[in-house]
TIMARTI-137512 format. One record per residue (C-alpha): residue in three letters; x, y, z. Coordinates in steps of 0.5 Angstrom, whole numbers, padded with zeros to 4 digits, always signed. Layout:
<rs>
ALAXYZ...
</rs>
This chain:
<rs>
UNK-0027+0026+0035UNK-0019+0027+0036UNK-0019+0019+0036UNK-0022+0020+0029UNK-0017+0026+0027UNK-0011+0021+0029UNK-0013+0016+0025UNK-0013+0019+0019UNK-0007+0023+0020UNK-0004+0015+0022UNK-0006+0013+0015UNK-0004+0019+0012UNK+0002+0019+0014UNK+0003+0011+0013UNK+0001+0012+0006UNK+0006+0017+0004UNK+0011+0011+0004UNK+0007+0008-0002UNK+0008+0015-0006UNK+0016+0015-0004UNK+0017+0009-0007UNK+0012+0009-0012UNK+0017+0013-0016UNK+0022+0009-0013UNK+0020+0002-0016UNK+0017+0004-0022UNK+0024+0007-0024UNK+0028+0000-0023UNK+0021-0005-0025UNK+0018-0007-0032UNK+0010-0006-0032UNK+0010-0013-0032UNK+0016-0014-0026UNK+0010-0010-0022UNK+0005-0014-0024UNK+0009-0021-0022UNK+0010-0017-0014UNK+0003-0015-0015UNK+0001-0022-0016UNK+0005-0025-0010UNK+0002-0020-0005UNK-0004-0023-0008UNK-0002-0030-0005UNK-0001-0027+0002UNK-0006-0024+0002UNK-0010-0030+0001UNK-0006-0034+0006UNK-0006-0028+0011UNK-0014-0029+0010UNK-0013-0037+0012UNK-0009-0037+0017UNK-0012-0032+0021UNK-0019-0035+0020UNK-0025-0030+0023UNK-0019-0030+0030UNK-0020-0022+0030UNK-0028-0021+0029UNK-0027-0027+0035UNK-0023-0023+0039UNK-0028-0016+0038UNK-0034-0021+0040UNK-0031-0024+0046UNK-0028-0017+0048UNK-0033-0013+0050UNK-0036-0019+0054UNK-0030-0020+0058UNK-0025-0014+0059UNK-0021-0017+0063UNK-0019-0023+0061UNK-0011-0022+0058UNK-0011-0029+0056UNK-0016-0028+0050UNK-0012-0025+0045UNK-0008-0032+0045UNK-0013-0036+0043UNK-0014-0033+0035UNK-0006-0034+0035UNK-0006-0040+0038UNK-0012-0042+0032UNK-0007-0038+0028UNK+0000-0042+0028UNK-0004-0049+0028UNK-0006-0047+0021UNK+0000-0044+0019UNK+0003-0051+0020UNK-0002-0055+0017UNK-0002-0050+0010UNK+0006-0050+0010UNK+0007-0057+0010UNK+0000-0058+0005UNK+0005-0052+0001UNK+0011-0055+0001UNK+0009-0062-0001UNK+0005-0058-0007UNK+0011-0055-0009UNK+0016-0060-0009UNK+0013-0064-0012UNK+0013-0061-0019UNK+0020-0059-0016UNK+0020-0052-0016UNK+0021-0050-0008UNK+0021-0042-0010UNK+0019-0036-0006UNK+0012-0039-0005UNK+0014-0043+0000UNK+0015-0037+0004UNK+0008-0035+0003UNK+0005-0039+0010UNK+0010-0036+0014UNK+0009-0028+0011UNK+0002-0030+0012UNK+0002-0032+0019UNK+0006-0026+0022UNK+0001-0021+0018UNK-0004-0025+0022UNK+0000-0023+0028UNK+0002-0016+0027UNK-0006-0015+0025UNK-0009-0018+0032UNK-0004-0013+0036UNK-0007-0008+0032UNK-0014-0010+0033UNK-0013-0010+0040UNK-0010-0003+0041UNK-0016-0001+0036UNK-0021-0005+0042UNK-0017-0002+0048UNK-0018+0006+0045UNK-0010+0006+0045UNK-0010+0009+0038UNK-0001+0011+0039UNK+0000+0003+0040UNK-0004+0003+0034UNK+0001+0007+0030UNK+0006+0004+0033UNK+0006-0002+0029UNK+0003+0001+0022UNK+0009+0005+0023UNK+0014+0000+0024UNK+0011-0003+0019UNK+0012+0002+0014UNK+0019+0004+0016UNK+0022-0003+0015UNK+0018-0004+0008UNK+0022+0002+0006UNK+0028+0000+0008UNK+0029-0006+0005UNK+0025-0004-0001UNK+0031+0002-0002UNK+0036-0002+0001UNK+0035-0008-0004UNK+0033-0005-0010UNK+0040+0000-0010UNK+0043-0006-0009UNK+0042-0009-0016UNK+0036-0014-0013UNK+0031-0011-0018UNK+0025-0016-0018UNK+0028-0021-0013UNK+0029-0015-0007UNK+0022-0013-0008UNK+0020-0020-0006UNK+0025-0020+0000UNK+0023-0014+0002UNK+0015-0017+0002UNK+0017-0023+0006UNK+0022-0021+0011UNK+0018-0014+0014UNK+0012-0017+0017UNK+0017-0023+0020UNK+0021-0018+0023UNK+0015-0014+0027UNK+0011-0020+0027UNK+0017-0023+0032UNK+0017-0017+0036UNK+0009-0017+0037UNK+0010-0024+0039UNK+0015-0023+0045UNK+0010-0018+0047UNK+0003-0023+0046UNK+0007-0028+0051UNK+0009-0023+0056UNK+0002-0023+0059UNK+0001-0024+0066UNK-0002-0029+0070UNK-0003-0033+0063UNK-0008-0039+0062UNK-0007-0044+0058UNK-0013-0047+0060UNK-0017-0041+0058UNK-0013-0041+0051UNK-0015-0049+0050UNK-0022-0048+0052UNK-0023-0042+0048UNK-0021-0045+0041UNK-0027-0049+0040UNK-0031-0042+0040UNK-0026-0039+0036UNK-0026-0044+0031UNK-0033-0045+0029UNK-0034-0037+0030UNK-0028-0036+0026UNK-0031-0041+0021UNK-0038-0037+0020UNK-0033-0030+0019UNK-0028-0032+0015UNK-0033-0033+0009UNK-0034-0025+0010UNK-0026-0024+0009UNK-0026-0029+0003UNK-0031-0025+0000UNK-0027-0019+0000UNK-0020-0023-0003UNK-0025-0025-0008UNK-0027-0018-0010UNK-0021-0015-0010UNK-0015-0021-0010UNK-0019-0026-0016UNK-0020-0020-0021UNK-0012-0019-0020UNK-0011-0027-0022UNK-0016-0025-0027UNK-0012-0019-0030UNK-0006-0024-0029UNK-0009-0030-0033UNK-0014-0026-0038UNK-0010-0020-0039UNK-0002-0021-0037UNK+0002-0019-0032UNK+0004-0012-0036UNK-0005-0010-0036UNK-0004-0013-0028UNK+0002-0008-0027UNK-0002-0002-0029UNK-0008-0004-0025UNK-0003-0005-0019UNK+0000+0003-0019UNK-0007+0005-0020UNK-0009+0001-0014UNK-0002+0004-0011UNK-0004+0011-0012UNK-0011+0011-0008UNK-0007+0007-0002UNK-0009+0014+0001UNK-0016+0014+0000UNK-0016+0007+0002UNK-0013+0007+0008UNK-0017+0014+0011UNK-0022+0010+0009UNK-0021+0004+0014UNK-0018+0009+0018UNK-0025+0012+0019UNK-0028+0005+0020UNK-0023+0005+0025UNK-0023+0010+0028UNK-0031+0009+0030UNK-0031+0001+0030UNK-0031+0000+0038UNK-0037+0006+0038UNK-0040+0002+0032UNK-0040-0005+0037UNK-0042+0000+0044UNK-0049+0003+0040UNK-0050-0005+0038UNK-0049-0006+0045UNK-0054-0001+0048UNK-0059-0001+0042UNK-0057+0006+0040UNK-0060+0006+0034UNK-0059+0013+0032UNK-0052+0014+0034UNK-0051+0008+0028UNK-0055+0012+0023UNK-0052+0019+0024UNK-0044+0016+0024UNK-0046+0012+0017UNK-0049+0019+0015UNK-0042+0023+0017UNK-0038+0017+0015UNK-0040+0018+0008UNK-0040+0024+0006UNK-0034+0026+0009UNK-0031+0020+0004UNK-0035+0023-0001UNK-0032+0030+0000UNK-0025+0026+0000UNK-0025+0022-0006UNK-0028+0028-0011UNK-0022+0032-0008UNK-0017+0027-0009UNK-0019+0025-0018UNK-0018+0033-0018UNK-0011+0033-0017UNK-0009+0026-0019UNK-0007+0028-0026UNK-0002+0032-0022UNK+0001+0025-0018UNK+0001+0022-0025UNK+0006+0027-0028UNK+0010+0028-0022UNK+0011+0020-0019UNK+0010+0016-0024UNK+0015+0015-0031UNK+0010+0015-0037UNK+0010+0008-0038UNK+0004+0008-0033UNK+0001+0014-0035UNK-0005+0009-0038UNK-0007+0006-0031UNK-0010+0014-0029UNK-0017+0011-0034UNK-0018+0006-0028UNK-0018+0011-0022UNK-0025+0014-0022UNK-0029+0008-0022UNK-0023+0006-0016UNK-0025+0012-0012UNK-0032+0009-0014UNK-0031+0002-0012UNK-0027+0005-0005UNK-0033+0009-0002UNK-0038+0003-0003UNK-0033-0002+0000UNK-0033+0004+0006UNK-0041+0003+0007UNK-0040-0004+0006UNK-0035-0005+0012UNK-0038-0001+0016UNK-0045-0004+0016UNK-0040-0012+0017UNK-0039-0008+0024UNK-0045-0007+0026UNK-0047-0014+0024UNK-0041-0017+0027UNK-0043-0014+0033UNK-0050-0018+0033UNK-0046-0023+0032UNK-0050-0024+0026UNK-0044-0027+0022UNK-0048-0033+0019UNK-0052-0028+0014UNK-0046-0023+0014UNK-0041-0028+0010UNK-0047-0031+0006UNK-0049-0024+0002UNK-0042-0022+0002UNK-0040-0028-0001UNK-0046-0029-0007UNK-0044-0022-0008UNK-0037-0023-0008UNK-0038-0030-0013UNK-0043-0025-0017UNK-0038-0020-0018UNK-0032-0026-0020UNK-0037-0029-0025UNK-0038-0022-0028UNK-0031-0020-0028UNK-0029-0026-0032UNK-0034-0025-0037UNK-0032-0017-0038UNK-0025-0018-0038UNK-0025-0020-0045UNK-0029-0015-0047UNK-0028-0009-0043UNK-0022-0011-0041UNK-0019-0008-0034UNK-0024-0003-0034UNK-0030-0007-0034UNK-0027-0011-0028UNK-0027-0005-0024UNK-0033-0003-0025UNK-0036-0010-0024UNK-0034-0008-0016UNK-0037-0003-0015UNK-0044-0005-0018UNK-0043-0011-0013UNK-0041-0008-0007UNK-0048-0004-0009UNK-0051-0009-0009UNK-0049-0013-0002UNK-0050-0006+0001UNK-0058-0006+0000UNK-0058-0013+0002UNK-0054-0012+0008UNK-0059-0006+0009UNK-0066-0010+0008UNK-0064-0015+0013UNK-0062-0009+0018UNK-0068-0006+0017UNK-0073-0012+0017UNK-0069-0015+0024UNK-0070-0008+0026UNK-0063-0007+0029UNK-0064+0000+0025UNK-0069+0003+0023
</rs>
């Protein structure tokens, strides 16, 4: 339980950092200037999902097995830079070629401290070190804010934003890498043996997590593409705003994951259908709070230009709860190591809902897109669950 309540307070408190610069960037970015950051982001995210290749559900799988083996945290990192080099060299080449060497090219390298930054915090997540945790995402979030303000009140404008995005995971993803190759008694042999394992693991894993960008990354190219950078630029401060909900969200998840993988281990199947229960009602109970003084946020935070992007809240909230059930259960099929039948259904619900997004952006436009996600995620939810239930892993 105080495991829990920290990590909602850590995301709580990580969140307040999006709401003092929401007002802050909005003031010195166009709708469209927001929607081009957005639009990077997206790019790390997808280079972060590559370069990182399932290490981490690697690393959870193999945790409980051997505690002890201090080396194991080293072979989805070591996984990881080998993918990077490959990814920035292919990256480079791309980019040379059509001579436009831009901020682009730095999207491996953002990629591969962002993967640094999150085995650390999946680490202290397994180790019940919830402090360490906050650590990191604290740092994280000091940084951003600091170079953010500081290039922004600069005169950097869109371009600071940018630099802000690229150089914050670089700054702490160095330290964590100091504190990764501090480890006593280090086996190379032990990390060389593990990459094969991690490798055809991460293989089956990183279809899930390509699933997920599908789902919330594609429909921003789609917006990008099909809408403009104007339309993606509401789409990206709403999402902004219920970053809050989001991150308790996963903090939740969090907060039970090691509990969700030791019940697997012990056959508790009870104990996994009262934290399901208990997590989504509690995230019910939140999300209902949050629409209510949302319009409050929109007057006090955002300049009036944005005020159209409070339309895509309510199926945002929708879609937030169903993504939470969705990760818990991925857990619990991680945690079986079923990750062959986890990543397919992720991954035709994940295609199903880019097909639809597609289709509806011309229609419906934003709106049609963000309500695709949440039929979607319904959608592998009951899949998700007719295969647990059939291979009598719950009941």
């Amino acid at each position: 339980m105080l495991l829990t309540l920290f990590y909602m307070f850590l995301a709580i408190l990580l969140s307040k950092q999006f709401f003092f610069l929401i007002p802050i960037v909005t003031h010195f970015l166009t709708v469209e200037e927001y929607g081009n950051v957005n639009f990077f982001l997206t790019g790390v995210e997808i280079c972060t999902i590559l370069i990182t290749f399932g290490g981490q559900n690697y690393y959870r799988f193999q945790y409980f097995k051997d505690e002890r083996d201090l080396s194991l945290i080293l072979v989805p990192a070591t996984l990881s830079l080998v993918i990077f080099c490959c990814l920035q060299i292919l990256l480079v080449i791309y980019l040379i070629s059509f001579e436009h060497l831009s901020y682009y090219a730095w999207l491996p390298l953002v990629g591969l401290f962002q993967s640094f930054c999150a085995l650390m915090i999946c680490k202290y997540q397994m180790q019940k070190r919830p402090l360490h945790v906050g650590a990191v995402n604290i740092s994280l979030a000091i940084v951003s804010v600091i170079t953010t303000v500081a290039f922004l009140y600069s005169g950097f404008g869109f371009s600071g934003r940018i630099t802000s995005v690229i150089v914050t995971p670089i700054i702490i993803g160095f330290f964590v890498v100091i504190i990764l190759l501090r480890i006593p008694d280090l086996s190379f042999g032990r990390i060389v043996y593990g990459i094969k394992p991690c490798t055809l693991f991460g293989a089956k894993s990183v279809l899930t997590s390509i699933s997920w960008w599908l789902r919330a990354g594609m429909d921003r190219v789609i917006i990008q593409y099909v809408l403009g950078s104007a339309t993606l630029g509401l789409y990206y401060v709403a999402m902004q705003l219920l970053l809050i909900m989001s991150v308790i969200s996963l903090a939740l998840n969090n907060s039970i994951m090691p509990r969700v993988f030791s019940s697997v281990n012990q056959g508790d199947k009870k104990e996994l259908l009262y934290m399901l229960i208990k997590y989504f009602m509690t995230m019910l109970v939140l999300t209902f709070c949050f629409y209510i003084v949302s319009p409050v946020l929109f007057k006090y935070l955002l300049p009036p230009s944005y005020y159209e992007s409070h339309d895509l809240l309510l199926p945002m909230l929708v879609g937030i709860l169903c993504h939470g059930v969705f990760l818990f259960i991925c857990n619990v099929l991680t945690a079986i190591g079923q990750l062959g039948i986890l990543s397919s259904i992720a991954l035709f619900g994940a295609l199903a809902h880019s097909s639809f997004s597609i289709l509806l952006a011309k229609r419906y436009g934003v709106s049609g897109i963000v309500w695709s996600a949440s039929v979607s995620y319904c959608f592998s939810i009951v899949m998700l669950l007719i295969y647990l239930l059939r291979s009598r892993v719950i009941k």
